[in-house]
Backbone of each chain as nested JSON, in Angstrom:
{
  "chains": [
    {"id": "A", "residues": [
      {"number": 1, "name": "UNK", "atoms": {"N": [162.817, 93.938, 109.844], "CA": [163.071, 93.297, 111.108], "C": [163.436, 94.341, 112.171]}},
      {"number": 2, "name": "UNK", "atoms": {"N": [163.041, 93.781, 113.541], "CA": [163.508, 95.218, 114.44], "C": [164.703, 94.186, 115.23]}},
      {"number": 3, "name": "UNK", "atoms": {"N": [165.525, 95.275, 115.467], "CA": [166.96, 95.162, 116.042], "C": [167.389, 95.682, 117.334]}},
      {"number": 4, "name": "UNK", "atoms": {"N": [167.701, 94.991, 118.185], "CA": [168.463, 95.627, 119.636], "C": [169.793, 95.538, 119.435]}},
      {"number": 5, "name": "UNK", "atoms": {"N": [170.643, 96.359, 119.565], "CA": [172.046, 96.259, 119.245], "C": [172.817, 96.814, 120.815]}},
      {"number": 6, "name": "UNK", "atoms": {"N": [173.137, 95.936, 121.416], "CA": [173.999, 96.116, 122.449], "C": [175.863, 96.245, 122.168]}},
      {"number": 7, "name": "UNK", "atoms": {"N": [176.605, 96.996, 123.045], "CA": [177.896, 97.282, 122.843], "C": [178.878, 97.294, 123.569]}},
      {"number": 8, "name": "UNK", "atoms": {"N": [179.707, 96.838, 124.023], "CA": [180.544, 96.441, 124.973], "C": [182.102, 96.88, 124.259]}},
      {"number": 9, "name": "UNK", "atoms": {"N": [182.473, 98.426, 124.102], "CA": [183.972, 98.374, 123.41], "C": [184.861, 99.47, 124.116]}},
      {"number": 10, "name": "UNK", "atoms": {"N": [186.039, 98.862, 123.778], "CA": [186.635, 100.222, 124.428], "C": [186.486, 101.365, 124.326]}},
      {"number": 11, "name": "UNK", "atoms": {"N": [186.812, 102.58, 125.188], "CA": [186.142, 103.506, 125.394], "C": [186.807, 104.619, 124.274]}},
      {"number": 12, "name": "UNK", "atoms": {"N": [187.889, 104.494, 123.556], "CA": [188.145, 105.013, 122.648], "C": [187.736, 104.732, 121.531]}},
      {"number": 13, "name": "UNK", "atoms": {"N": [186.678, 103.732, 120.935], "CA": [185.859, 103.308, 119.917], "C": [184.781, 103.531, 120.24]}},
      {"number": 14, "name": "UNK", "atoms": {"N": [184.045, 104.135, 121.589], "CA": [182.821, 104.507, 121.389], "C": [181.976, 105.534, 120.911]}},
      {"number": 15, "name": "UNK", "atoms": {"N": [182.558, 106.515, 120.168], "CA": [181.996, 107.338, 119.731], "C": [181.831, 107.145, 118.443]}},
      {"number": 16, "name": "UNK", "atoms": {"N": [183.008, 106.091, 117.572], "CA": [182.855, 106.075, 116.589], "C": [181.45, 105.011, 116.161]}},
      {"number": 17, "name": "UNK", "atoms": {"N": [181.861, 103.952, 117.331], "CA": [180.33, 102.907, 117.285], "C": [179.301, 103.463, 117.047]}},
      {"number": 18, "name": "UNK", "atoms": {"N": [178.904, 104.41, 118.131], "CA": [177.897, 104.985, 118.841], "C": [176.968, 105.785, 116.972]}},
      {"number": 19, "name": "UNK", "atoms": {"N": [178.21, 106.71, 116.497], "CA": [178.387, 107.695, 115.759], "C": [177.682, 106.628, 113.968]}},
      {"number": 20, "name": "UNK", "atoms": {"N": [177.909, 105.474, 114.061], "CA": [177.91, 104.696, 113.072], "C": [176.166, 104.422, 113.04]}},
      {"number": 21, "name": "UNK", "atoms": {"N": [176.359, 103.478, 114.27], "CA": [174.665, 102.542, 114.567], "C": [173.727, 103.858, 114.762]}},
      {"number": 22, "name": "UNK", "atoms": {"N": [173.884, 104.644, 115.049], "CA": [173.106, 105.866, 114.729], "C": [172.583, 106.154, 113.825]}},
      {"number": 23, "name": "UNK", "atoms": {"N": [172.952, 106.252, 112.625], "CA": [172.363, 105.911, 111.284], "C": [171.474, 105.257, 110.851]}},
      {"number": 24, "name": "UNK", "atoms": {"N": [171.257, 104.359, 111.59], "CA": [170.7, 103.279, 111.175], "C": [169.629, 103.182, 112.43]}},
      {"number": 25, "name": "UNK", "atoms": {"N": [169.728, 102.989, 113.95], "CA": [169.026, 102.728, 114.521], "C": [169.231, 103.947, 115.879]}},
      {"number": 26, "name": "UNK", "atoms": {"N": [167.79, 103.821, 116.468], "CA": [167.692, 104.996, 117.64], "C": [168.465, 104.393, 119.04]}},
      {"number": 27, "name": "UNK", "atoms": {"N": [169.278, 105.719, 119.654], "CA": [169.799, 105.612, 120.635], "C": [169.17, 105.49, 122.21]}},
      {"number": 28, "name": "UNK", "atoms": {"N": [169.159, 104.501, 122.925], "CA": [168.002, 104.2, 123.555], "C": [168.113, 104.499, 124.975]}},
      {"number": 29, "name": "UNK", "atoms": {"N": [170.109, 104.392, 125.159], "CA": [170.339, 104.56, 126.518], "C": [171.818, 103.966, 126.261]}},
      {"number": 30, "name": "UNK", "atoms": {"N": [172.823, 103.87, 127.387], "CA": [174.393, 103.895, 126.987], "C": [174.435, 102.579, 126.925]}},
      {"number": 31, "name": "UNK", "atoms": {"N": [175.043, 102.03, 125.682], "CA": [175.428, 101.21, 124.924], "C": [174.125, 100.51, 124.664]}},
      {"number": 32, "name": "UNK", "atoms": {"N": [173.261, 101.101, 124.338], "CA": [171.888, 100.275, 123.675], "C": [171.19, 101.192, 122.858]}},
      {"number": 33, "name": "UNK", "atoms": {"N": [170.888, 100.791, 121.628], "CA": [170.792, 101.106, 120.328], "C": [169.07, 100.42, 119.824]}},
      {"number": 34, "name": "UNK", "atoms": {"N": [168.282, 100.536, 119.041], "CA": [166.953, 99.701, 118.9], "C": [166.679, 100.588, 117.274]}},
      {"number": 35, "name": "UNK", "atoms": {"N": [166.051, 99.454, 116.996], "CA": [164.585, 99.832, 115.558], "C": [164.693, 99.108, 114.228]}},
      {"number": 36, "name": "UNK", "atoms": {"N": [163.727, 99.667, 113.642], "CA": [163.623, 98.907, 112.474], "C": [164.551, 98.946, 111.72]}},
      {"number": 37, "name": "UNK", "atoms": {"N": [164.825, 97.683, 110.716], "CA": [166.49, 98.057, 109.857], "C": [165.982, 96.846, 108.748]}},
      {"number": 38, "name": "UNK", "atoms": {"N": [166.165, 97.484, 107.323], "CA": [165.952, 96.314, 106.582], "C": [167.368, 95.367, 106.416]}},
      {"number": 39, "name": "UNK", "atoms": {"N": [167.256, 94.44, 105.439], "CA": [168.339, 93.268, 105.732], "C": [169.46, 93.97, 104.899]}},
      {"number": 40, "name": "UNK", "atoms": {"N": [169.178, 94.88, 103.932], "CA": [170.132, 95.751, 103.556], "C": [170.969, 96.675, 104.392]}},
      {"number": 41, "name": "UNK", "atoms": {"N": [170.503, 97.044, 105.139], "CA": [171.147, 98.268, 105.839], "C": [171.624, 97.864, 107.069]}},
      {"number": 42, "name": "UNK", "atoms": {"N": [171.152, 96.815, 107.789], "CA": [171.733, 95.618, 108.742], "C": [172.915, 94.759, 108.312]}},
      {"number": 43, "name": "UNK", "atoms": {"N": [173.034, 94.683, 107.292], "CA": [174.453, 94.441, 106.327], "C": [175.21, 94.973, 106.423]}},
      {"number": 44, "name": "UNK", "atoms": {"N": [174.816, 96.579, 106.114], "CA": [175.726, 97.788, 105.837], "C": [176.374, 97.746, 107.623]}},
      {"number": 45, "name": "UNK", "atoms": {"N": [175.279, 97.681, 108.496], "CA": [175.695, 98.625, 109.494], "C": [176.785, 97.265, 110.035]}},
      {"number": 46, "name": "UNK", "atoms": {"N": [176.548, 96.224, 110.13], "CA": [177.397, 95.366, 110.258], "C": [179.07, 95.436, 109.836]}},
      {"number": 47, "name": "UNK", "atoms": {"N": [178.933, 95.577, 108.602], "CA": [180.2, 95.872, 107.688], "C": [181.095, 97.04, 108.076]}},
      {"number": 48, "name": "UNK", "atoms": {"N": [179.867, 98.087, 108.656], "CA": [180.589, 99.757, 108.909], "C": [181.27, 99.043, 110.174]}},
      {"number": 49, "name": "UNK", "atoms": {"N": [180.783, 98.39, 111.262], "CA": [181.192, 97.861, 112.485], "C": [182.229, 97.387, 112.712]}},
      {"number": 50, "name": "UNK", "atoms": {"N": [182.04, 96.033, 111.685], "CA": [183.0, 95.149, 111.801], "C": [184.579, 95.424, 111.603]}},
      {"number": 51, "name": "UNK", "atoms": {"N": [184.773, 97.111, 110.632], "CA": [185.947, 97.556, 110.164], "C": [186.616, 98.769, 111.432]}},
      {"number": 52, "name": "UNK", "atoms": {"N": [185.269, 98.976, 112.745], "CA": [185.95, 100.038, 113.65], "C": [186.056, 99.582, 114.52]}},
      {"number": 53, "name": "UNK", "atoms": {"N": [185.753, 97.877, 114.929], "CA": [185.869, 97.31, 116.487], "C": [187.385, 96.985, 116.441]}},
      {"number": 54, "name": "UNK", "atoms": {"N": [187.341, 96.324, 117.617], "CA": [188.897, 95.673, 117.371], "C": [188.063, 94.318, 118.294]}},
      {"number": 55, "name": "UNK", "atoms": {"N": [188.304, 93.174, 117.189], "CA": [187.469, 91.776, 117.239], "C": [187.803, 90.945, 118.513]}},
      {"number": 56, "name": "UNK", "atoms": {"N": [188.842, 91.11, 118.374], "CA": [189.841, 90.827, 120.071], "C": [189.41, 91.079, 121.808]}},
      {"number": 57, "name": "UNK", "atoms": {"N": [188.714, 92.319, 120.913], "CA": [188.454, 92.97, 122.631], "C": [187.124, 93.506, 122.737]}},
      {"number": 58, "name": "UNK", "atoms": {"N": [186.36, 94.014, 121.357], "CA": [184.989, 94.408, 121.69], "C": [183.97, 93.528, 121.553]}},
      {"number": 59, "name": "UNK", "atoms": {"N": [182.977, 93.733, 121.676], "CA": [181.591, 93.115, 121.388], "C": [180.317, 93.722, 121.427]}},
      {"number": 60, "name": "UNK", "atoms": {"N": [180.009, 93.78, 120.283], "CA": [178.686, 94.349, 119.505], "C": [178.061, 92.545, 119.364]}},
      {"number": 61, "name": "UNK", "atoms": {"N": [176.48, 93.438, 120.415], "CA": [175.857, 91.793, 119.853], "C": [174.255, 92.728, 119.452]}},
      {"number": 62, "name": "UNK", "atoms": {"N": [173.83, 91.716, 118.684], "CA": [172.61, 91.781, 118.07], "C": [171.504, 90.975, 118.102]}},
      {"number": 63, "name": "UNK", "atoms": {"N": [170.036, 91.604, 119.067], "CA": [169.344, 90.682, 119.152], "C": [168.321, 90.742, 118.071]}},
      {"number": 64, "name": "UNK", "atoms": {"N": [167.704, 90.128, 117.161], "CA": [167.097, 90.325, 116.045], "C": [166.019, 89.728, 115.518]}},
      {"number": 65, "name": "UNK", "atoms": {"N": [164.756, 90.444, 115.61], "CA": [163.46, 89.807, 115.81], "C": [162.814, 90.404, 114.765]}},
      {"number": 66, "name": "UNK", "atoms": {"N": [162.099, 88.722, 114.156], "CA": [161.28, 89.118, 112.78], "C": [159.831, 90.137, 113.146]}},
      {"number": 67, "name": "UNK", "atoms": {"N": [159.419, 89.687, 114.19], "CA": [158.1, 90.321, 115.06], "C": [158.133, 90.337, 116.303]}},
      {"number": 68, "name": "UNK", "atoms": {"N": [157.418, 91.869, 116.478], "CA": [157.51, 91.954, 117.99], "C": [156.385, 91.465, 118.718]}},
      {"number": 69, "name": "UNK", "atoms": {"N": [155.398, 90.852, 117.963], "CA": [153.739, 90.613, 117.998], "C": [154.348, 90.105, 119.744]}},
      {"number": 70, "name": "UNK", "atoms": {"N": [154.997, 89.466, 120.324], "CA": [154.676, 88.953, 121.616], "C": [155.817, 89.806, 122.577]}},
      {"number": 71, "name": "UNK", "atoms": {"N": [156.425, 90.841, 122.552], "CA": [157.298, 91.683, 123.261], "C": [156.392, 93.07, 123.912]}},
      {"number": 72, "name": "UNK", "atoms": {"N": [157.223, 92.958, 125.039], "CA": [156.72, 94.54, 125.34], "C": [157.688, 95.074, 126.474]}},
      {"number": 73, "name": "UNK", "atoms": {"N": [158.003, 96.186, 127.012], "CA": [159.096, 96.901, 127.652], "C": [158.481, 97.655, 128.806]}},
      {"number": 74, "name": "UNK", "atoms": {"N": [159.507, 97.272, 129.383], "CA": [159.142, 98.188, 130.729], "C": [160.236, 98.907, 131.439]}},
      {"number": 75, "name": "UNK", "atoms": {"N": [159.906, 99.822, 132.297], "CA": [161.278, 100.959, 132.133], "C": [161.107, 101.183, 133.809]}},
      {"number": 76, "name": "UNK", "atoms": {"N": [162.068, 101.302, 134.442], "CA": [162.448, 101.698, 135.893], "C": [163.351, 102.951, 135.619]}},
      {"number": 77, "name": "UNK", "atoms": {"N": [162.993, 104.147, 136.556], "CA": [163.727, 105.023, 136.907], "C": [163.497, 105.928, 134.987]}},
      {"number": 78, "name": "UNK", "atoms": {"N": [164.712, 106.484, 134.921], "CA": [163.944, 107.304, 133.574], "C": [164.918, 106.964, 132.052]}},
      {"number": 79, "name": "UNK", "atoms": {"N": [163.854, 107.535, 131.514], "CA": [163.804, 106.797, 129.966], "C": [165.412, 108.406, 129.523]}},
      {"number": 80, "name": "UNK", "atoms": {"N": [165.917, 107.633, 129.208], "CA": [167.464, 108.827, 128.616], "C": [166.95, 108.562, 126.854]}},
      {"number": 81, "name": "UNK", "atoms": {"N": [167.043, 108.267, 126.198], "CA": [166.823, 108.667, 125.089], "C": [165.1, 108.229, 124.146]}},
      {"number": 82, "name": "UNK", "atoms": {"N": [165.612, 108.909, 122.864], "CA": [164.101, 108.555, 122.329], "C": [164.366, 106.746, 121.979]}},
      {"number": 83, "name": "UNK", "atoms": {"N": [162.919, 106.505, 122.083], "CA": [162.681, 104.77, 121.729], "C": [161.788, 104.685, 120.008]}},
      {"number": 84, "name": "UNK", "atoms": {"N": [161.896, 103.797, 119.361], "CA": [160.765, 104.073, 119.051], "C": [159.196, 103.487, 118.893]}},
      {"number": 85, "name": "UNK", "atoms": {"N": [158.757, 103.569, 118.435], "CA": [156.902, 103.255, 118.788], "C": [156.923, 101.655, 118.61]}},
      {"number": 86, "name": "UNK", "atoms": {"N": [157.887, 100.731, 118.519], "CA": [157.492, 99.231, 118.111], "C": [156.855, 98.594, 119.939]}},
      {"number": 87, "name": "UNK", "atoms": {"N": [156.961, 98.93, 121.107], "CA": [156.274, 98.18, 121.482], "C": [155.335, 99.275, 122.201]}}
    ]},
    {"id": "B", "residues": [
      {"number": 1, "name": "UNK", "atoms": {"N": [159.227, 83.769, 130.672], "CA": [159.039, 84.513, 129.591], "C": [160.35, 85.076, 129.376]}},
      {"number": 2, "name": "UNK", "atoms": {"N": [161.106, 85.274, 128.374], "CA": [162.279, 85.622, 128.221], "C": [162.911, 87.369, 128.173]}},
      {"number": 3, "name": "UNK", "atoms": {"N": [163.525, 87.892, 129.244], "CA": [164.071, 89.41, 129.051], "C": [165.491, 89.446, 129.134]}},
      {"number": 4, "name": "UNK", "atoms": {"N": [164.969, 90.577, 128.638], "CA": [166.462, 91.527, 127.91], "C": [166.739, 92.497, 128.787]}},
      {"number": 5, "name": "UNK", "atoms": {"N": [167.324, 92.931, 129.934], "CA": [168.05, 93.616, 130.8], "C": [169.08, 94.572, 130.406]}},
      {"number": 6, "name": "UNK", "atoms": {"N": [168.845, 95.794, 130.226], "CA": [169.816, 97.04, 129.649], "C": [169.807, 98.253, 130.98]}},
      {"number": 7, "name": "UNK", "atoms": {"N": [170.422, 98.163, 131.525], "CA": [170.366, 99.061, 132.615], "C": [171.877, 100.327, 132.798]}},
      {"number": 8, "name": "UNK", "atoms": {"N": [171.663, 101.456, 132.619], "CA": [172.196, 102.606, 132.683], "C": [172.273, 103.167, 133.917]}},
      {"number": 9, "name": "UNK", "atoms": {"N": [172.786, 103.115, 135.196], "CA": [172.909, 103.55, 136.284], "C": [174.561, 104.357, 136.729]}},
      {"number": 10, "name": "UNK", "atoms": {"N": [174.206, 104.837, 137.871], "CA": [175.423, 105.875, 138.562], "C": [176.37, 104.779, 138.265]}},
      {"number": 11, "name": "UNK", "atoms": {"N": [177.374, 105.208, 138.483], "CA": [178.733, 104.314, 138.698], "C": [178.875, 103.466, 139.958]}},
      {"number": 12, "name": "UNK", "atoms": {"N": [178.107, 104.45, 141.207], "CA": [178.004, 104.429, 142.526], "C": [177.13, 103.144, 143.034]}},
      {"number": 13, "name": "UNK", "atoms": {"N": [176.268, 102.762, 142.527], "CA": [175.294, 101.869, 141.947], "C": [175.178, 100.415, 141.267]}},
      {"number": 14, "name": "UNK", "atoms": {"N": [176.521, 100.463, 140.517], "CA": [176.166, 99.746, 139.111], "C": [176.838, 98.161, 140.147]}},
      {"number": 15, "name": "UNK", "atoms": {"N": [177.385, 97.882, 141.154], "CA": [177.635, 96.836, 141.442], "C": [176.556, 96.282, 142.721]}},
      {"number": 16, "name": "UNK", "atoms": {"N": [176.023, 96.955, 142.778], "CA": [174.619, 96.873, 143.717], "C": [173.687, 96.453, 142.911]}},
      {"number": 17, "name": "UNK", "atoms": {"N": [173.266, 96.862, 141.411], "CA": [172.418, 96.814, 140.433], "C": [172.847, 95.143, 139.822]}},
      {"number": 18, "name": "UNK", "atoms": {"N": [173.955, 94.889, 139.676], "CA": [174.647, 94.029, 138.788], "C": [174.254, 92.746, 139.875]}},
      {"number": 19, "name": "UNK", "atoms": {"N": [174.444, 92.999, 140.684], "CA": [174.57, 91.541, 142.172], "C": [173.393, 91.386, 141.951]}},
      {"number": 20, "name": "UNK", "atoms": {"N": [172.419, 92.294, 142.112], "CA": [170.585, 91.878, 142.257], "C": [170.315, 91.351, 141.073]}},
      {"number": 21, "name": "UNK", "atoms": {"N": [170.591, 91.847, 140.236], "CA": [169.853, 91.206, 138.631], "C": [170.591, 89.63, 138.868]}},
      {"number": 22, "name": "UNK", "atoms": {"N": [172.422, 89.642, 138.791], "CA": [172.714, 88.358, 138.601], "C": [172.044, 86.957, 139.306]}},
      {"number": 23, "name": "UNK", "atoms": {"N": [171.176, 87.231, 139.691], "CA": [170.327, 86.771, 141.094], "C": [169.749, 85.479, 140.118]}},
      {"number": 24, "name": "UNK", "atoms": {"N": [168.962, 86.88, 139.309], "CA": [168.083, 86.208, 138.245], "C": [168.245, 85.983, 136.673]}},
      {"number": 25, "name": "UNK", "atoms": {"N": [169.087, 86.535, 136.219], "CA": [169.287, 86.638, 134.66], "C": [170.917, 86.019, 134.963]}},
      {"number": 26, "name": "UNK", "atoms": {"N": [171.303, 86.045, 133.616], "CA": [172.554, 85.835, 133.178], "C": [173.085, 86.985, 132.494]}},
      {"number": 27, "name": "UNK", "atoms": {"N": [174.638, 87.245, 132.837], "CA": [175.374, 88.553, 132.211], "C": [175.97, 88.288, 131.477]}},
      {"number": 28, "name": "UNK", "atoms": {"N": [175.426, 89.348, 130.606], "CA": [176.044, 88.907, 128.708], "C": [177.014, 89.913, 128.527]}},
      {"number": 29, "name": "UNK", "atoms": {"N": [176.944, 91.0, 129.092], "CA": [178.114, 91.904, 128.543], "C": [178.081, 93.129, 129.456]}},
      {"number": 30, "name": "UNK", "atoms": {"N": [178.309, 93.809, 129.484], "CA": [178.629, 95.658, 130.434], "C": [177.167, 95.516, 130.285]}},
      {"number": 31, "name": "UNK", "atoms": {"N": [176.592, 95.952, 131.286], "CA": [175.089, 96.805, 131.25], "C": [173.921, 95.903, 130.52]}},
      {"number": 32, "name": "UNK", "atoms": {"N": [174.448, 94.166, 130.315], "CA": [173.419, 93.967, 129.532], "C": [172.835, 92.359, 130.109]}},
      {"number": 33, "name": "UNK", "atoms": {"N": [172.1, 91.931, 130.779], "CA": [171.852, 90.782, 131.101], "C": [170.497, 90.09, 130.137]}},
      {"number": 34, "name": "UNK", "atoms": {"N": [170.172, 88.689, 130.824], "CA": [169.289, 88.078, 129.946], "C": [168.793, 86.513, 130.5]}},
      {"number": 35, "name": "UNK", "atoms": {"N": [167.706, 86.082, 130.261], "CA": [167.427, 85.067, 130.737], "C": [165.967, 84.85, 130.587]}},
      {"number": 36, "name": "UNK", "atoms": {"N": [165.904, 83.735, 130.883], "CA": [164.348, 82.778, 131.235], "C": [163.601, 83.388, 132.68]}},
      {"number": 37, "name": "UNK", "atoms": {"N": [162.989, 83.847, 133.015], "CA": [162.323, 84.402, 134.337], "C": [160.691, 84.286, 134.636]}},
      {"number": 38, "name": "UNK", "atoms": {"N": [160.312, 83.786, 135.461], "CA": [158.988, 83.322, 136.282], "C": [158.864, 84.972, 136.226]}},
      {"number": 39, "name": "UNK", "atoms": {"N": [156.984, 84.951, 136.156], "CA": [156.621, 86.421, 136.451], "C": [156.524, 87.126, 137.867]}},
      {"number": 40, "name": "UNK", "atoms": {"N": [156.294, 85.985, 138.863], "CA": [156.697, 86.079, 140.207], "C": [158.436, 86.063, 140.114]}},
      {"number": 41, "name": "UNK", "atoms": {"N": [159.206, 85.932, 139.878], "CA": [160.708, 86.164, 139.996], "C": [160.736, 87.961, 139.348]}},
      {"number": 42, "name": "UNK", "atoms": {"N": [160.424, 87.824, 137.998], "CA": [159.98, 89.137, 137.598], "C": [160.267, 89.957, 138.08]}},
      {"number": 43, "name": "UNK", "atoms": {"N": [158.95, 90.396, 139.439], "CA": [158.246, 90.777, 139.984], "C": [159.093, 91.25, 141.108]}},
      {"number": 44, "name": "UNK", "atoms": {"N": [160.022, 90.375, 141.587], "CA": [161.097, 90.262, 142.651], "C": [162.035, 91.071, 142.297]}},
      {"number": 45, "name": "UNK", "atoms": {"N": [162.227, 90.862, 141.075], "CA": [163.584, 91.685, 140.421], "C": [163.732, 92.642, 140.081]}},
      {"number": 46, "name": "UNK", "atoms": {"N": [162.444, 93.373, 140.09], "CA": [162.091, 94.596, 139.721], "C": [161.501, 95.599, 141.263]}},
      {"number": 47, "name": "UNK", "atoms": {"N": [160.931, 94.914, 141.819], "CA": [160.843, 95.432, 143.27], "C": [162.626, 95.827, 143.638]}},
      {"number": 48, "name": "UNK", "atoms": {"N": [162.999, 94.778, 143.635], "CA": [165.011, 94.979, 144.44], "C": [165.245, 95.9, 144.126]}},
      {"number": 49, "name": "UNK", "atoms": {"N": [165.123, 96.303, 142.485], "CA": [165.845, 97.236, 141.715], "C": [165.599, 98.439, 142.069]}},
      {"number": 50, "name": "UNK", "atoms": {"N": [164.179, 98.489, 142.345], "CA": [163.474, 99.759, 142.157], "C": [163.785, 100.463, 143.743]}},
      {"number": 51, "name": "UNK", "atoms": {"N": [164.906, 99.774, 144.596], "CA": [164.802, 100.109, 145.855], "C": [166.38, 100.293, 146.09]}},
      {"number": 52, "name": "UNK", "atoms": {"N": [167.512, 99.83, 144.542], "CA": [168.848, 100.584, 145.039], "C": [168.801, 101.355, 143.983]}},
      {"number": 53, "name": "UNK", "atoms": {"N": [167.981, 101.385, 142.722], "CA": [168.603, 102.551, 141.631], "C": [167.808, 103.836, 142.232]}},
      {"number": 54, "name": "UNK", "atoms": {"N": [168.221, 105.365, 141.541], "CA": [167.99, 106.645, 142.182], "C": [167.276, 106.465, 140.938]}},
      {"number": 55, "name": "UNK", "atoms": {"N": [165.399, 106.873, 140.899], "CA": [164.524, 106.86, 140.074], "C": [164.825, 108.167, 139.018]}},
      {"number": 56, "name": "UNK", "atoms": {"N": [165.379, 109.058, 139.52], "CA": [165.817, 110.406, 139.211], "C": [166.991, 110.479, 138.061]}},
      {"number": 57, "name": "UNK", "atoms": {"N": [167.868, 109.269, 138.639], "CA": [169.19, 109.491, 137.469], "C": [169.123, 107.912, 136.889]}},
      {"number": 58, "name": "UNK", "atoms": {"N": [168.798, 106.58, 136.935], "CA": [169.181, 105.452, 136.608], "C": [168.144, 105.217, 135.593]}},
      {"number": 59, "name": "UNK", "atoms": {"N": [168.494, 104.308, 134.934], "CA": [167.525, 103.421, 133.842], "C": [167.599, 102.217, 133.881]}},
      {"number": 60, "name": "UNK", "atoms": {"N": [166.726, 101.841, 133.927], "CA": [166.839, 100.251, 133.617], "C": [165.534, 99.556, 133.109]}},
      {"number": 61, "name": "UNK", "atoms": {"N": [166.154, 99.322, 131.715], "CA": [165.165, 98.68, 130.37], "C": [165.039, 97.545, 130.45]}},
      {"number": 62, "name": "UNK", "atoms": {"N": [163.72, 96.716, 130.837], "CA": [163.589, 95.437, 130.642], "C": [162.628, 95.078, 128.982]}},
      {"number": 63, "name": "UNK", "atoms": {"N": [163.488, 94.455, 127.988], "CA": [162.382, 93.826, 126.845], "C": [162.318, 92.497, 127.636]}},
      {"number": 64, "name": "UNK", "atoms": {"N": [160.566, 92.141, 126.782], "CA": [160.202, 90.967, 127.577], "C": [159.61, 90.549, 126.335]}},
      {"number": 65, "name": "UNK", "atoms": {"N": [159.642, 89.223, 126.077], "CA": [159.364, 88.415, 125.102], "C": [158.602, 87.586, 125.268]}},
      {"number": 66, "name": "UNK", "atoms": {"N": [157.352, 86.74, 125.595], "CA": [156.668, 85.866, 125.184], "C": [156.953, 84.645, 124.751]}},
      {"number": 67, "name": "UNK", "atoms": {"N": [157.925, 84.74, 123.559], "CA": [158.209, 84.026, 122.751], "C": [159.37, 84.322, 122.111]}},
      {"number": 68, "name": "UNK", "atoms": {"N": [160.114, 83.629, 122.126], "CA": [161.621, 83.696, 121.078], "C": [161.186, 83.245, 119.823]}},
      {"number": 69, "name": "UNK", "atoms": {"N": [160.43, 82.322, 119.554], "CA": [160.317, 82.14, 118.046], "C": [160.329, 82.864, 116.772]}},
      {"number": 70, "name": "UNK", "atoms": {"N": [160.708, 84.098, 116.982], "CA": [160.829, 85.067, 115.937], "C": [162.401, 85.603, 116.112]}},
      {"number": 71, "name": "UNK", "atoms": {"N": [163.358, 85.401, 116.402], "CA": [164.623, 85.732, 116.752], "C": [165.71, 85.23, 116.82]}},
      {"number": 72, "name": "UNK", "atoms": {"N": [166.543, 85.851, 116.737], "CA": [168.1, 85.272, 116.519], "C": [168.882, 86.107, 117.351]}},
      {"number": 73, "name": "UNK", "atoms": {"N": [170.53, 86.164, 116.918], "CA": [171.416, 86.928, 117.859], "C": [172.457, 86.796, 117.381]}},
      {"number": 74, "name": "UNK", "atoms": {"N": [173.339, 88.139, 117.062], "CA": [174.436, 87.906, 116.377], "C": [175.116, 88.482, 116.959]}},
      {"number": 75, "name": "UNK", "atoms": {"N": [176.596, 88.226, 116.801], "CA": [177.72, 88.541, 117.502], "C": [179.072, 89.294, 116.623]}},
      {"number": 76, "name": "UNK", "atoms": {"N": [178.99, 90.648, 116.963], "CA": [180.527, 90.806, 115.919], "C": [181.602, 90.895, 117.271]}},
      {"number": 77, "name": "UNK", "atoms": {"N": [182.916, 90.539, 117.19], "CA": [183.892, 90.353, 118.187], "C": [183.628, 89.577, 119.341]}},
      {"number": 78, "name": "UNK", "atoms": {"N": [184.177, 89.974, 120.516], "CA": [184.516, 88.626, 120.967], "C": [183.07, 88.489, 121.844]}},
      {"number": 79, "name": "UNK", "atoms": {"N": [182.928, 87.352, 122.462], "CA": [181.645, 86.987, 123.374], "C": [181.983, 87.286, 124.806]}},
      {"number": 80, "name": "UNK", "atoms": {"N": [181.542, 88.275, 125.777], "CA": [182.397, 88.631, 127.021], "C": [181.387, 87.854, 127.951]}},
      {"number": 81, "name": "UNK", "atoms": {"N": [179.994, 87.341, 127.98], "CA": [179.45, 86.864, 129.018], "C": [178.847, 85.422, 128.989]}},
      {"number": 82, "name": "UNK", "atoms": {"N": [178.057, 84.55, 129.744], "CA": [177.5, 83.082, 129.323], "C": [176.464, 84.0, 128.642]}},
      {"number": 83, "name": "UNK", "atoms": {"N": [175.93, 82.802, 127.914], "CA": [174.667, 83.243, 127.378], "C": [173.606, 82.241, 127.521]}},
      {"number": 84, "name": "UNK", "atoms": {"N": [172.038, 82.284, 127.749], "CA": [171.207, 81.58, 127.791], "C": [170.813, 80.771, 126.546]}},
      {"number": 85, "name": "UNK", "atoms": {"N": [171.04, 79.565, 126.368], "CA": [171.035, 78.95, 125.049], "C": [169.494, 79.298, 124.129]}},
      {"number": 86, "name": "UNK", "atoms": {"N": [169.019, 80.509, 124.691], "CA": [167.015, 80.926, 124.381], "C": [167.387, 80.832, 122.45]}},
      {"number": 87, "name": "UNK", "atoms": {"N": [168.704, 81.121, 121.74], "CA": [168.317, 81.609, 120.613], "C": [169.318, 80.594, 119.585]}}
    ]}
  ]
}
């Protein structure tokens, strides 16, 4: 499945966020994260998450699509990190 | 057609950027909007943009979807914006 992972946390948990979903998915631009992730490792990265936010005040959301067959992206001004090839 | 709004801009910017989009999408979190949008609205929203962000330093990622029928959305911590009932 491919994954958009958006992040909204305090600024003293963002490196560790940042530092985590990295692993797992490409850094796309500040606080946006993207790519393929099987349901295993979308587990994991969940679990790694869920133990460095503080539930109260951050928010990690996840948009999560079985196929991208009908998506496509478009970019204003310039692209800050690598994407990768899904659309 | 349904997008995903991720936009990375100056600081100088980001409430100039935020007013124009809220126009048309709904704000889900820091830097991240979303909504149902006409391709003529689109079209509008991306012209505005392209006329306060600095092409040189800003980003702004639109995913565009077709179709939600392949997708979901998950949430770890708290929910900071409305959300479009798309998922």
């Amino acid at each position: 499945m491919f994954v958009i992972l958006v992040y909204d946390v305090n600024q003293k948990r963002v490196a560790k966020v940042l530092k985590t979903a990295r692993k797992y998915l490409y850094w796309v631009q500040n606080s946006v994260l993207e790519g393929e992730i099987t349901e295993a490792n979308f587990r994991r990265l969940k679990g790694e998450l869920s133990r460095i936010i503080n539930q109260d005040e951050d928010s990690v959301l996840f948009y999560i699509f079985g196929s991208m067959k009908y998506s496509s992206r478009e970019l204003l001004g310039i692209q800050k990190g690598g994407e990768t090839n899904m659309l």
